[in-house]
C-alpha positions as CSV (number, residue, x, y, z in Angstrom):
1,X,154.4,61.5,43.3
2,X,152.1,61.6,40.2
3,X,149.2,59.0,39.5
4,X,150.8,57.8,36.4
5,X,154.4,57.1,38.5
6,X,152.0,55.3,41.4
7,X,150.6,52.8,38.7
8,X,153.7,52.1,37.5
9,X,155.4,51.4,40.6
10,X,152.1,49.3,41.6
11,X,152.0,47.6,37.5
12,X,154.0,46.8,35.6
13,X,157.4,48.3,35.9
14,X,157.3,47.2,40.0
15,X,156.1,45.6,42.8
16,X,153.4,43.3,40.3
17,X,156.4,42.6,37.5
18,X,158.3,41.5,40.9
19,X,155.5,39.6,42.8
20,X,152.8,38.7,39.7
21,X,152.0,34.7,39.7
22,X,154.2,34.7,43.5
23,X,153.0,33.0,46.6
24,X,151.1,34.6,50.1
25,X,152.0,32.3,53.2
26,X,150.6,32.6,56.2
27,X,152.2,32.5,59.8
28,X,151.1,32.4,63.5
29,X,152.6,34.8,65.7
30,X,153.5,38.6,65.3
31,X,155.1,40.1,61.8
32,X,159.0,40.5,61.7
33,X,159.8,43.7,62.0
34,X,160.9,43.9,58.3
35,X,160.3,41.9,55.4
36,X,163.9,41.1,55.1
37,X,164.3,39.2,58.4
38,X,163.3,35.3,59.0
39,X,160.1,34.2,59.3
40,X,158.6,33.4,62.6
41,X,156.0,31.9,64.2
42,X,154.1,28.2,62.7
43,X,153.5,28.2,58.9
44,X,149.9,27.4,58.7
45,X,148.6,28.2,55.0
46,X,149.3,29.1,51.5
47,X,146.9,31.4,49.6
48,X,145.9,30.1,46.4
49,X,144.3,31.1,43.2
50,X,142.7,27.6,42.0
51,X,141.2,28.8,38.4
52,X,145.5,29.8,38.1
53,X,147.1,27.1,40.6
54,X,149.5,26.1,38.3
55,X,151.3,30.2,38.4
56,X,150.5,31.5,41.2
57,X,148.6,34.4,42.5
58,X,148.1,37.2,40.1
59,X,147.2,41.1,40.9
60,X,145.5,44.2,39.9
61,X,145.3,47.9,40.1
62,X,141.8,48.9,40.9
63,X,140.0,52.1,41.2
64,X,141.7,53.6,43.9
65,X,145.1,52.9,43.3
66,X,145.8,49.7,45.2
67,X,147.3,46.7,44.2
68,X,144.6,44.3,44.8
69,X,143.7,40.4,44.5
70,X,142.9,39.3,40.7
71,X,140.6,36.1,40.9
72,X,139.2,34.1,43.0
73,X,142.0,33.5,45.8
74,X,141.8,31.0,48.3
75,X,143.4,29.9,51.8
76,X,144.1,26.3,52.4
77,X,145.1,25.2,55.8
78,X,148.5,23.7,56.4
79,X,148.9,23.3,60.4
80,X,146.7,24.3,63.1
81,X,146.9,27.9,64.6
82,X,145.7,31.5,64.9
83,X,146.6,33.5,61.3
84,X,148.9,36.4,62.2
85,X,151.1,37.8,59.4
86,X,151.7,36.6,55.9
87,X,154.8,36.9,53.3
88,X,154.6,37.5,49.9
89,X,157.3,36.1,47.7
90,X,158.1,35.2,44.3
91,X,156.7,31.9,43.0
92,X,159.7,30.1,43.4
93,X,159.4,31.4,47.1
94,X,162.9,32.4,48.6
95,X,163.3,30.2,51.8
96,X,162.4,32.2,54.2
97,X,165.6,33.4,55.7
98,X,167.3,36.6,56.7
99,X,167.9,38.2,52.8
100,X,168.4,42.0,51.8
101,X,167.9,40.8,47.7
102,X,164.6,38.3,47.5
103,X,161.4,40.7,46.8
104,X,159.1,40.3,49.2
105,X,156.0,41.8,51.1
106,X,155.3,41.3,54.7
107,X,151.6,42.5,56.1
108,X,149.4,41.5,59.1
109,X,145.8,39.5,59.1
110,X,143.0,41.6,59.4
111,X,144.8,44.8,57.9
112,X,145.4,44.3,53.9
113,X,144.8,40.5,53.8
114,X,141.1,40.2,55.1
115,X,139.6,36.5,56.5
116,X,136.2,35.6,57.8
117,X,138.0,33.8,60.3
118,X,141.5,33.7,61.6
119,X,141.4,29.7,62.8
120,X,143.6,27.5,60.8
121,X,143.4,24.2,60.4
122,X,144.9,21.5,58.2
123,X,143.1,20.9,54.6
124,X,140.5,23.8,55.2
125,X,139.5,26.3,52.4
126,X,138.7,29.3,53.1
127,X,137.9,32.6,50.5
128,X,139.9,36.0,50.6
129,X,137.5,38.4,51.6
130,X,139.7,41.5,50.8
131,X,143.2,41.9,49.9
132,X,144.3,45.2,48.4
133,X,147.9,47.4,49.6
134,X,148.5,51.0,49.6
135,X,152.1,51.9,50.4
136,X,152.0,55.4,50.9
137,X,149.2,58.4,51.4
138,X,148.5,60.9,49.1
């Protein structure tokens, strides 16, 4: 697969036209084993872009082909627990339950969604650290 077709599928002709200005919630427990099952496990935050709250989270393509975080994006705390696995969906979000159509990206804490700390609590704030996805190796 060539560059140019990478930063397409990563820009704007795929996964950021599908998931730009979307949501990143974050769950306790272990990752479905595909993105198109239910979510499990407590909902405990919502990742947030407050200079863009208003549309959502928006994205990049950096330097080494990843699609990474574009601003400043935040976690605040829903419910008490132990981050585990996130979902990425469109903004209008997709309700979470078994679906073979709604776009969406699945991914564990700790791997391409980096935190300072794991420990979620109700009203805290907390900074990405890292967030950037490669899909496949060249």
């Amino acid at each position: 697969m060539s560059t140019g077709l990478k930063a397409a599928l990563y820009g704007n002709f795929g996964i950021k036209a599908m998931l730009q200005l979307g949501n990143i919630d974050i769950y306790s427990g272990d990752q479905p084993l595909s993105a198109d099952a239910p979510i499990q496990g407590d909902w405990l935050a919502r990742i947030y872009d407050y200079a863009n709250q208003n549309n959502g989270l928006q994205v990049t393509v950096n330097q080494f082909g990843q699609l990474a975080k574009d601003g400043t994006w935040t976690v605040q705390g829903i419910s008490t627990g132990t981050a585990g696995w996130w979902r990425w969906t469109q903004y209008q979000g997709d309700g979470g339950s078994v679906s073979v159509t709604a776009p969406r990206i699945d991914g564990l804490v700790g791997e391409s969604l980096i935190l300072s700390d794991v420990t979620i609590t109700p009203g805290s704030m907390k900074d990405i650290n890292i967030f950037s996805m490669q899909f496949w190796e060249d």
